[in-house]
N, C-alpha and C positions, 0 to 999 in steps of 0.2 A: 576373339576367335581362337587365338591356340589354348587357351581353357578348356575352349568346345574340343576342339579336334585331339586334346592329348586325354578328355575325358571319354569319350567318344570311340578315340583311336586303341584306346588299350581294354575298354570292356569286353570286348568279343572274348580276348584270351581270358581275362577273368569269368566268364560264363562257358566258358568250355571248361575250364577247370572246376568250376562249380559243379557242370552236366556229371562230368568223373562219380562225382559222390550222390548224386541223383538216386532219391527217397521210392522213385518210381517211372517210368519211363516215359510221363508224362509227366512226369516232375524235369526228366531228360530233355524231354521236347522242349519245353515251356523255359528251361536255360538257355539253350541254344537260339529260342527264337529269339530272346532279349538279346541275343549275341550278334542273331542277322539285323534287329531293326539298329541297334547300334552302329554296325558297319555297313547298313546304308548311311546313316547319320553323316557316317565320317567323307563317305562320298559326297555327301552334300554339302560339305563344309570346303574338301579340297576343289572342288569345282567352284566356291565362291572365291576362295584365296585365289583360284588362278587365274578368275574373271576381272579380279580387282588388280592384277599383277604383285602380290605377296610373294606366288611362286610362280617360275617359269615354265615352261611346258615339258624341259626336260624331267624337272622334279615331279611333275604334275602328273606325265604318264609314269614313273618307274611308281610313284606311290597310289595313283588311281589301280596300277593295274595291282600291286600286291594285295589292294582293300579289295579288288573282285577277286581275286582269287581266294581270300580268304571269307568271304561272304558265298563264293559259290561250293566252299568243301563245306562251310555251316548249312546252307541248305540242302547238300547232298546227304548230311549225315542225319538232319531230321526227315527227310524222306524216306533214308532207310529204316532208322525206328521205326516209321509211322506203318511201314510196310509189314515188318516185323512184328508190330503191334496187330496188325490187320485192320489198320488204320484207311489205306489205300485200296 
């Protein structure tokens, strides 16, 4: 499991960095969404570890909520693309 969640847990920043250099802004979008399904990924992972008691519920909420907060600015910023695109 911490395979999964350190693979997991660091792609988002690697596909926003990737988005940075984005060929087209659906080249943009299509980074970022491998960035949001990953960091649900990682959701899913820390809710198993803390079901199994790996980690405790302190750990559990400080790292649940950094993973939504960073899955909810990934999906704010492909909304605005897509907005920008006239996407929406």
């Amino acid at each position: 499991m911490s395979k999964q969640i350190l693979k997991s847990g660091t792609n988002p920043d690697a596909m926003v960095r990737e988005a940075k250099n984005a060929e087209s802004g659906a080249d943009f979008i299509h980074k970022l969404a491998i960035g949001q399904k990953e960091a649900d990924e990682t959701l899913y992972w820390l809710e198993l570890l803390h079901a199994t008691d790996y980690i405790n519920t302190t750990e559990f909420e400080s790292l649940h909520f950094d993973t939504t907060e960073v899955l909810k600015l990934i999906k704010s910023s492909i909304k605005t693309k897509k907005k920008n695109l006239g996407l929406l």
